[in-house]
N, C-alpha and C positions, 0 to 999 in steps of 0.2 A: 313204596318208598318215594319221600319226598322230590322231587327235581330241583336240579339248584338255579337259580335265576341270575344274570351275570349282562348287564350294560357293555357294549361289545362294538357297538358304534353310537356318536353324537353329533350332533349341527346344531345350529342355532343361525336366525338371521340376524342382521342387523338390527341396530335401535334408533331410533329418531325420535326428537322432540314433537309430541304429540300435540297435532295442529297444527302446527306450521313445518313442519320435518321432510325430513328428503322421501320419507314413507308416508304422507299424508294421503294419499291417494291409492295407496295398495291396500288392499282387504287381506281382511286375515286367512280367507281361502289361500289366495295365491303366496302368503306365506307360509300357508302349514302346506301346502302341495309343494312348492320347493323343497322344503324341510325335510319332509316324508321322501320324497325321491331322491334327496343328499344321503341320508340315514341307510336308505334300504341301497347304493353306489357305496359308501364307507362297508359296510359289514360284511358285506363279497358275498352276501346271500341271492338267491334268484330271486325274482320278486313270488315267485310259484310259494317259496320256503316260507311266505309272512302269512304267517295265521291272523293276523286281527290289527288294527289300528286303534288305538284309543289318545285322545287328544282333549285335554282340558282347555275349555273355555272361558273366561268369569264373566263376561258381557255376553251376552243373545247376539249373534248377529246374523241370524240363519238359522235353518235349520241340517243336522248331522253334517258338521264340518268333517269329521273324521273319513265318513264313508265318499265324500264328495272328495276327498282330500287324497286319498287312499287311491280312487278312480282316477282321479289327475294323474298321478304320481304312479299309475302304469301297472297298478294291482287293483285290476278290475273286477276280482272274485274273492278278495278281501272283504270283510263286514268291517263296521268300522263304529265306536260306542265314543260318543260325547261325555267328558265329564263337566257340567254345569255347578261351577263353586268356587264364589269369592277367594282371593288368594288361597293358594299355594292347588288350583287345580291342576296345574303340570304336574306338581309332584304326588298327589293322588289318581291321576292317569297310571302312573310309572307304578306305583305302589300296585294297582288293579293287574298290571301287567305282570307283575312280579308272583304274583298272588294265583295265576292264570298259568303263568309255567310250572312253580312249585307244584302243583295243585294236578300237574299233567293234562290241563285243560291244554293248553296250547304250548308251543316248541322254539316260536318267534313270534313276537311282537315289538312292533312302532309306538311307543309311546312318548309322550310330553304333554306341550302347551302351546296354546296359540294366541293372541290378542292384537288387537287393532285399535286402539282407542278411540282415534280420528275416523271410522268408517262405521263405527257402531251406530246403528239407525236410534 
């Protein structure tokens, strides 16, 4: 039997005019590791209870933001799967994640998106 899938906490950072913005200078790591560690404080879960991070990218700007992001954010033995895809890969992160509970792969997941414009090499 299917598992139901259900968004149960959310964050999001800030946004700034890319290039010249109050975030010109922060990388997308240090905003999806905020993010991630907002997300897993909202949902009252332990960080032990998150099975996987998955985080959409659509610019490169590194490599496995998710699992780097994941280890900042104080889930060290979390794995963590990048989605690489021009718009809308937050919301095909979310979709993988969803797909991943259903599925009885996994019980919690961290999903979204992350972008940096101004820090993209």
């Amino acid at each position: 039997m299917a598992s139901t899938a259900a968004i149960v906490a959310t964050a999001r950072t800030p946004i700034a005019t890319a290039y010249r913005g109050s975030l010109v200078d922060v990388d997308a790591f240090i905003l999806a590791r905020l993010t991630v560690a907002e997300v897993v404080r909202r949902s009252g879960l332990a960080p032990e209870q998150i099975d996987d991070v998955i985080l959409g990218e659509s610019l490169y700007g590194g490599g496995a933001i998710a699992r780097h992001a994941a280890v900042a954010a104080g889930l060290p033995g979390v794995p963590g799967i990048a989605h690489n895809r021009h718009c809308a890969s937050g919301l095909g992160a979310i979709q993988s994640a969803a797909a991943s509970i259903m599925a009885g792969m996994d019980r919690a997941v961290v999903a979204g998106g992350v972008q940096s414009k101004s820090t993209v090499p």
